[in-house]
C-alpha positions in Angstrom: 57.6 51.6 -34.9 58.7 53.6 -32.1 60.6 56.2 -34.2 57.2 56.4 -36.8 55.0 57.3 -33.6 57.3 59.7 -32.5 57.3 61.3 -36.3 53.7 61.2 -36.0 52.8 63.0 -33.4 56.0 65.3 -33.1 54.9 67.0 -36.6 50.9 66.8 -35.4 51.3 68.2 -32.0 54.8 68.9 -30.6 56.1 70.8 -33.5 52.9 71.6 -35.5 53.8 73.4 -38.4 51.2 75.9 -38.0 51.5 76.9 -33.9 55.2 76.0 -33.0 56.6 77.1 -36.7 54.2 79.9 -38.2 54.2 78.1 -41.3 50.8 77.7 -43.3 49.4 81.2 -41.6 47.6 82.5 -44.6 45.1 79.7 -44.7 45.0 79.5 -40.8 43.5 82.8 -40.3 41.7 83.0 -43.7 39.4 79.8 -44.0 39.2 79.3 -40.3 35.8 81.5 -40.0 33.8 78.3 -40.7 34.1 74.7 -38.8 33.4 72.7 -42.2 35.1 74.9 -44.5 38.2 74.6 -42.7 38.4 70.9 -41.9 38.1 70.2 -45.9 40.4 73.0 -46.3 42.6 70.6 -44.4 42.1 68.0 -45.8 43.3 69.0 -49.1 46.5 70.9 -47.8 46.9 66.3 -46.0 46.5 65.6 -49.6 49.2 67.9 -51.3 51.3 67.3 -48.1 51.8 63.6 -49.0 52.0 63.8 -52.3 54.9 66.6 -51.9 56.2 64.1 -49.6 55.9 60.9 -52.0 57.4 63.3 -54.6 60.5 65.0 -52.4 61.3 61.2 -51.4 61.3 60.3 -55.4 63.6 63.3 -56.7 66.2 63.3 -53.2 66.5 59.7 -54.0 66.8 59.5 -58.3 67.0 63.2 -58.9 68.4 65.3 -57.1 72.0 63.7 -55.9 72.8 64.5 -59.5 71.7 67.9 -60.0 71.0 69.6 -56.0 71.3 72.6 -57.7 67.8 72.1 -59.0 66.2 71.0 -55.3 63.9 74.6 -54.9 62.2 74.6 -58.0 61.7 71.2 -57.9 59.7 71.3 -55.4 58.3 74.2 -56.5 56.8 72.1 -59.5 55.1 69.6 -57.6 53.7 71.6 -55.3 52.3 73.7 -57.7 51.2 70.7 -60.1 49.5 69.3 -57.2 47.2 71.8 -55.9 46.1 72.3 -59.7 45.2 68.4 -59.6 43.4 69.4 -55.8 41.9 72.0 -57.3 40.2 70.9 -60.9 39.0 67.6 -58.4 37.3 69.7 -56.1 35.7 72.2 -58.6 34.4 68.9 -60.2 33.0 67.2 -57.1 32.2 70.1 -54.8 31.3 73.1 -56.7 30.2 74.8 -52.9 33.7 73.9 -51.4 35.4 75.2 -54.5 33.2 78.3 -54.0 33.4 78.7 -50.0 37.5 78.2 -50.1 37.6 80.7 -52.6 41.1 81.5 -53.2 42.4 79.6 -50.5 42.8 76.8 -52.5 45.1 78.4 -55.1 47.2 79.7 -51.9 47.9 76.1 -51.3 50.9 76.5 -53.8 52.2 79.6 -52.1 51.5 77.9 -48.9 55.2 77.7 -47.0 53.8 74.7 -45.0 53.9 72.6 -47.9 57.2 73.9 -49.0 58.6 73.6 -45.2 57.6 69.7 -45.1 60.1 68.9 -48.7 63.0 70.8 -47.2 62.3 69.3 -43.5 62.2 66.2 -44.7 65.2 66.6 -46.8 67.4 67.8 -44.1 66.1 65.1 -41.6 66.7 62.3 -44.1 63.7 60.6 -43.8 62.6 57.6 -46.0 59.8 57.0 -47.9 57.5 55.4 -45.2 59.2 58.4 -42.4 58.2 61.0 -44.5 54.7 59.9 -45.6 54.1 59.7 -41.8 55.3 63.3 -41.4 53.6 64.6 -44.1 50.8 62.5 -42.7 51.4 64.2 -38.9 51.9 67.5 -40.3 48.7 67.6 -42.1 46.1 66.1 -39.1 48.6 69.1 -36.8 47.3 71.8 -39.8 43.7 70.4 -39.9 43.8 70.1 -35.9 44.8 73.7 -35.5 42.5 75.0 -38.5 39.3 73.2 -36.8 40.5 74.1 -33.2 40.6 78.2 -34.4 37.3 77.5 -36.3 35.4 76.1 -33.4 36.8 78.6 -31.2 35.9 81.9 -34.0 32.1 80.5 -34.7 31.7 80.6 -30.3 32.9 83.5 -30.7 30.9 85.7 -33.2 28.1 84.3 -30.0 29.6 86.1 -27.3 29.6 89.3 -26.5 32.9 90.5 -26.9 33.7 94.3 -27.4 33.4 95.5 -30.9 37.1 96.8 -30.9 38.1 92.9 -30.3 36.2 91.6 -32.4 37.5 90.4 -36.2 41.5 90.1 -36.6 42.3 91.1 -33.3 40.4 88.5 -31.9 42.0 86.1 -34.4 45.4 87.4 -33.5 44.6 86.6 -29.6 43.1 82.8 -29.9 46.2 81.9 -32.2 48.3 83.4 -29.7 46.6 81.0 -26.8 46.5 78.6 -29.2 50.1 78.6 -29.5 50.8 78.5 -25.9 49.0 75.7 -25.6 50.6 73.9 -28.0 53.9 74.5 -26.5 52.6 72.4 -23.4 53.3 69.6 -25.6 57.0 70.3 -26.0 59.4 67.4 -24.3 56.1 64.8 -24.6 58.4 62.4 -25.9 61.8 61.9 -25.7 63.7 61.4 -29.1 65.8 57.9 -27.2 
């Protein structure tokens, strides 16, 4: 249980894919302008996270030792198939959200996050419970950081900052800080 916690909370906090690894940037400083915008935002990317991680686990274990040749596009596939499923669901049952992520929720596919958890876990040779936990950690980290930078830009469009700060180079400087912060939690656990 030990080594699950530590999965946990490495891929939500110590090595978040978004502010130790730069990966999942696009939707990080794109749909962060709005506090409930990006937590669903999020929450989708949680979704497609473990399902690419249910789905990595299925083709590295029946798949894949036959053909690793075929490894890149597989994931590709899913990934792809996945946010399609995301995205008719959420057109269906939150026309707004659909509208207000705009095409932020196609960029799920493209997102490198999601492609960064199949090959992590791959190399790390998680199982299936391991990686639904990382894919589980890595998706609170990305909806952590994503509310954390959308709390921080809607205080911010309040204070008076000068004009030439204001907008992406504001952005820039809070993911920055962000990032610093969130290499505090490096060496929070030890791997024993």
């Amino acid at each position: 249980m030990d080594g699950l916690l530590y999965i946990f909370v490495s891929a939500a906090v110590i090595n978040n894919f978004t502010l130790a690894y730069f990966l999942g940037l696009c939707p990080f400083f794109g749909v962060s302008g709005r506090l409930d915008t990006a937590f669903r935002l999020g929450i989708a990317n949680t979704f497609v996270l473990l399902v690419t991680s249910l789905a990595a686990w299925a083709l590295n274990s029946f798949i894949l030792p036959h053909a690793p040749y075929l490894a890149l596009i597989s994931y590709i596939v899913v990934i792809a198939s996945t946010v399609q499923f995301v995205e008719m669901v959420i057109k269906k049952l939150s026309p707004a959200l659909f509208t207000a992520l705009g095409i932020f929720l196609p960029l799920i596919t493209t997102n490198c996050a999601i492609l960064g958890l199949a090959l992590f876990q791959t190399s790390r040779g998680y199982n299936l419970v391991q990686g639904l936990v990382f894919a589980f950690g890595a998706g609170v980290g990305l909806t952590l950081a994503l509310v954390i930078m959308a709390g921080i830009r809607e205080e911010t469009e309040l204070a008076p900052i000068p004009r030439l700060v204001r907008g992406t180079a504001m952005s820039f400087f809070i993911a920055g800080i962000l990032s610093l912060a969130f290499m505090g939690f490096a060496g929070l656990f030890s791997n024993t």
